[in-house]
N, C-alpha and C positions, 0 to 999 in steps of 0.2 A: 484436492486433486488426487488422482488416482493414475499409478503408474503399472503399466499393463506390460511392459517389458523393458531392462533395461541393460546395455552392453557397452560397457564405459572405456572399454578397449576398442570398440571401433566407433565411438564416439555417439552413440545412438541410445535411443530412450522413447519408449510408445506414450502415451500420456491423453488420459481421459480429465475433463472442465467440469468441475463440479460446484463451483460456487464463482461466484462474480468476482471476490478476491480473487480465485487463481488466476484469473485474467491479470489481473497485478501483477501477480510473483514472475507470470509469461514473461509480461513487459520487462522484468528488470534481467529476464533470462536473455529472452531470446535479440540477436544482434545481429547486422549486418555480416553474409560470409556465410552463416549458419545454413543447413537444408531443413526446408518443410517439406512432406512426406503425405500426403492423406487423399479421402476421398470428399472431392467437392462439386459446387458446381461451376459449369463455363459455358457460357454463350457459344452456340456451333450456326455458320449460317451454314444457307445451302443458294444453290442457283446462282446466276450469271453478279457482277459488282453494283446493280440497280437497285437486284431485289433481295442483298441481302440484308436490310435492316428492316424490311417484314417478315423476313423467314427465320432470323435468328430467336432460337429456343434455347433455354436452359438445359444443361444436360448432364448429367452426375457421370463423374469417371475420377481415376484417382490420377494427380496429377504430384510432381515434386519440382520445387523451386529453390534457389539459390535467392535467400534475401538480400533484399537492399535496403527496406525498411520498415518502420512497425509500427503501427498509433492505435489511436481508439477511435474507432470509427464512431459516427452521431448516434447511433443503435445501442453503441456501451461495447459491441463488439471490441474483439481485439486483429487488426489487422496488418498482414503479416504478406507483403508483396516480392516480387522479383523475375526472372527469366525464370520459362519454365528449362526446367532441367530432364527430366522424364514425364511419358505421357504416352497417350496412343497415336496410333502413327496417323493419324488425321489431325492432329494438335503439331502444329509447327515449334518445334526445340526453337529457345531464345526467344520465343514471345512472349507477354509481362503476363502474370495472372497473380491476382491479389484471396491470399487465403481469409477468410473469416472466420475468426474462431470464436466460436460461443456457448452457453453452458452444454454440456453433454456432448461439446465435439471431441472425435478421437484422431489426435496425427501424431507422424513419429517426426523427432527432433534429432538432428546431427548435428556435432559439432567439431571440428579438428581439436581443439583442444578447450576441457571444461575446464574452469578455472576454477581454485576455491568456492570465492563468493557464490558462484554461480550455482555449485553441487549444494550449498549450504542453504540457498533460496530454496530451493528444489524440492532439498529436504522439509524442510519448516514448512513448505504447501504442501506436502505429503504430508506431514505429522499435527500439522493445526489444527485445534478444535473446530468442528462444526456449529459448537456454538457461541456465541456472543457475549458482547460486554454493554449493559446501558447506562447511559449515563443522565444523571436529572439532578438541573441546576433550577434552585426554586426560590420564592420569598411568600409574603401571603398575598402577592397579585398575581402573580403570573410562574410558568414554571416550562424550561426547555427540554424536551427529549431527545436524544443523540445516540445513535448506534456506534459501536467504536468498529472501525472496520482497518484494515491493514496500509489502506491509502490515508486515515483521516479520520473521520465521521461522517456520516450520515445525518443530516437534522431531520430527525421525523416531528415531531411536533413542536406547536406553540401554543401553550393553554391558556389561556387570559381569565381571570379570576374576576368576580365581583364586588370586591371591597370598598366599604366607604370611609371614607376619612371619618366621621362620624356615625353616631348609633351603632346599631349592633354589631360590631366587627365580628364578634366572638364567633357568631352564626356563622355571617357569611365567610370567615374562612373556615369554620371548620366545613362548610359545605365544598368549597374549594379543593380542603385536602382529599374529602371522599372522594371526589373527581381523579385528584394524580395519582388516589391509594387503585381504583379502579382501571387506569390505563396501564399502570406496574402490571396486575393481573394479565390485562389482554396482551400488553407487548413479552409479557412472559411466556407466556402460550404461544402464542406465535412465531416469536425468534427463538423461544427455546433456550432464556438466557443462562449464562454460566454464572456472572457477578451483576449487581446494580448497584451502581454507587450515587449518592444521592446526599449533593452539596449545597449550602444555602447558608447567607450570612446568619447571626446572632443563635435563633434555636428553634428555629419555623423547621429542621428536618427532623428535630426532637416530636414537635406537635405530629409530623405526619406520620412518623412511625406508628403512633395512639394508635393510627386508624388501620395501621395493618392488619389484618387477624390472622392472615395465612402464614402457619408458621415455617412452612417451606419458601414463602417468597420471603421471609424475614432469615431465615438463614445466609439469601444472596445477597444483603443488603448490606454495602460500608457506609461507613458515613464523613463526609470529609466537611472541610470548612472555606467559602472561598467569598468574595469582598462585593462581587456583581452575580449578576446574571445575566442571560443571554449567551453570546457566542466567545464573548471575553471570557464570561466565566467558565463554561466550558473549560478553553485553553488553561484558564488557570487550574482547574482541577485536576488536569491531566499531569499536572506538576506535583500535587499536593504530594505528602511520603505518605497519606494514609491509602491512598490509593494505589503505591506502587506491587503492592503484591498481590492485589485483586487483575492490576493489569499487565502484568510482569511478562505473558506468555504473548500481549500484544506487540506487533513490529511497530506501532505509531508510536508508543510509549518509550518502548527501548531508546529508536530513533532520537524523540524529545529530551532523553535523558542524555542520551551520548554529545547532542548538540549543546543540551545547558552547561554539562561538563565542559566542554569543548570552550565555550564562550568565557565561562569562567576562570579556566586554564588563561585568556589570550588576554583578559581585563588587570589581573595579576603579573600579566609578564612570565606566566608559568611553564609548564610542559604541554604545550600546543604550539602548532605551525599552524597556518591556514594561504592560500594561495597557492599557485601553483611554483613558483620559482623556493619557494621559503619550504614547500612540503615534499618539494624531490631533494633538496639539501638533506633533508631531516631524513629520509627514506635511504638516499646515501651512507648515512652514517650509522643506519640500522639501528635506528629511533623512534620508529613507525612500533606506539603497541596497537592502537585502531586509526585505520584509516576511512574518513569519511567525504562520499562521494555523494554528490544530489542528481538527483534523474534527467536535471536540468542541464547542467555541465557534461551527462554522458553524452544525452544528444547534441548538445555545443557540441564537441569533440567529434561527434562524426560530420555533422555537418561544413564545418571549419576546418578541418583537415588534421587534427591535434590527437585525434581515439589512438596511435601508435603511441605515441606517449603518454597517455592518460594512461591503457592497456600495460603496458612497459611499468609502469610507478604501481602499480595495483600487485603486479607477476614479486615484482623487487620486495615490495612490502610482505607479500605472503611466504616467498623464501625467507625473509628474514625470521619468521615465527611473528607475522604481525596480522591480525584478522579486518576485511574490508566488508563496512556497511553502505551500501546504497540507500539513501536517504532521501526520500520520495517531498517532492516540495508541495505535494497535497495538502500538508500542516503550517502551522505559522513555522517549528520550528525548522523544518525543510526550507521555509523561505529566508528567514535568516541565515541559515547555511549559503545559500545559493547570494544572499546581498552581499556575502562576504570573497566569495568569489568561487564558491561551490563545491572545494575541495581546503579539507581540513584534516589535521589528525592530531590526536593524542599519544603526547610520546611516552617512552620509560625513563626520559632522562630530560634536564631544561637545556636548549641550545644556547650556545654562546656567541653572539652574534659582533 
């Protein structure tokens, strides 16, 4: 993302879409209350109330709205509604117009008051690599491709091997490996990757490295260890400690870790709260060191009437010197966060209950 002005005294900030993530870090920005700013477009009719849904045309003008609400539209768009607030004077003030934002739009963002978290999301789409992390979970049959992305992954491929339980194994996997050592290449060129980690029971990610040659693709290469393949193993990769510092700068990763911590703290009876009555006790007593929140429980809270005191426990927590992660339940470990009741945190001290 790319920030084209920014003036945090009157609560404004101009902001160019550069990747499909920033649409992400958007969502976890922007919130009901908030002003969008920009130039888009709006259906204008003309002529008598018959003939206006043949005459209405699309027509660019810069329009500013007071949101009410934000999704992702079926396009991947990120979508960003409410009353218009400013416009031209043939656009009626307090009619609904719904912003679309997508790679390379530019609007400006308002907000009464930016909160930590929020300047801190901001930051991190502003300072995130442009490039990528891939992930390849393998055996000698088959082997998955995963792009690590800041909501999750991406599954880009499924490669299915030829192996037979008999005769000449040795061929057909090593013809196999040539295949995933071949796709490393093209998806490296392509995404332009930063690390490739590349996990697999027993020692099938030992045989495929043989087939590396490229000593720069082997520079980006970890190698971790995990029990399956497919989408389980995936998940479990992203746990592994050989992998944590190839993906350390990813927010899914952090996320996963702050949640495992967090479950672990709660299995022990240790220094975690989780729920809402048990995490504003703990936020009270100024015990809040991370507070973690799922994307799912924020829009709970607006929709259900509760975001003042959701808002309120985040404000409390951060005076305290306590730092709040929104934690996107695009991942398994977001959903477990969210089955537990969506809001957790880890303290600096065990409550006594």
């Amino acid at each position: 993302m790319k920030q084209l002005f920014a003036d945090f005294r009157l609560g404004e900030v101009k902001l160019e879409v550069e990747t499909a993530d920033d649409l992400w870090h958007l969502k976890g920005i922007i919130e009901a209350g908030d002003a969008i700013r920009g130039r888009t477009l709006r259906k204008v009719s003309s002529g008598n109330k018959d003939e206006r849904a043949k005459d209405a045309v699309r027509k660019p003008m810069v329009l500013a709205v007071r949101v009410e609400k934000v999704d992702f539209g079926d396009a991947g768009e990120l979508r960003a509604g409410g009353p218009i607030t400013e416009g031209p004077e043939d656009i009626p003030l307090g009619t609904y117009h719904t912003f679309a934002i997508g790679l390379h739009t530019q609007f400006s963002l308002v907000k009464q008051h930016w909160l930590k978290f929020q300047r801190d999301r901001l930051q991190q789409a502003l300072q995130s690599s442009k490039t990528s992390v891939l992930l390849v979970v393998m055996d000698r049959e088959e082997a998955y491709f995963a792009l690590l992305k800041s909501f999750g992954y991406e599954l880009l491929l499924r490669l299915k091997g030829n192996v037979q339980k008999k005769g000449d194994t040795a061929s057909a996997a090593g013809n196999f490996y040539a295949d995933i050592a071949k796709q490393l290449g093209e998806y490296n060129s392509r995404h332009q990757l930063r690390s490739i980690v590349i996990a697999s029971p027993a020692f099938w990610k030992e045989d495929l490295m043989g087939l590396v040659e490229d000593g720069e693709l082997r520079k980006k290469i970890v190698l971790a260890t995990c029990s399956s393949v497919g989408e389980n193993g995936i998940a479990e990769v992203l746990k592994r400690p050989e992998v944590k510092e190839a993906l350390k700068q990813e927010r899914s990763s952090q996320e996963a870790q702050a949640v495992e911590e967090l479950l672990a703290e709660i299995s022990k009876q240790g220094t975690a709260a989780y729920g809402r009555q048990e995490t504003q006790k703990a936020c009270g007593m100024g015990a809040i060191r991370l507070l973690l929140v799922t994307d799912a429980a924020l829009q709970a809270s607006r929709r259900e009437g509760w975001y003042p005191e959701l808002e309120q426990l985040m404000k409390d927590a951060e005076a305290a010197k306590g730092d709040v992660m929104i934690v996107s339940t695009g991942h398994d470990a977001g959903r477990q966060l969210q089955g537990i009741g969506g809001i957790g945190a880890l303290l600096r001290f065990r409550m006594q209950y």
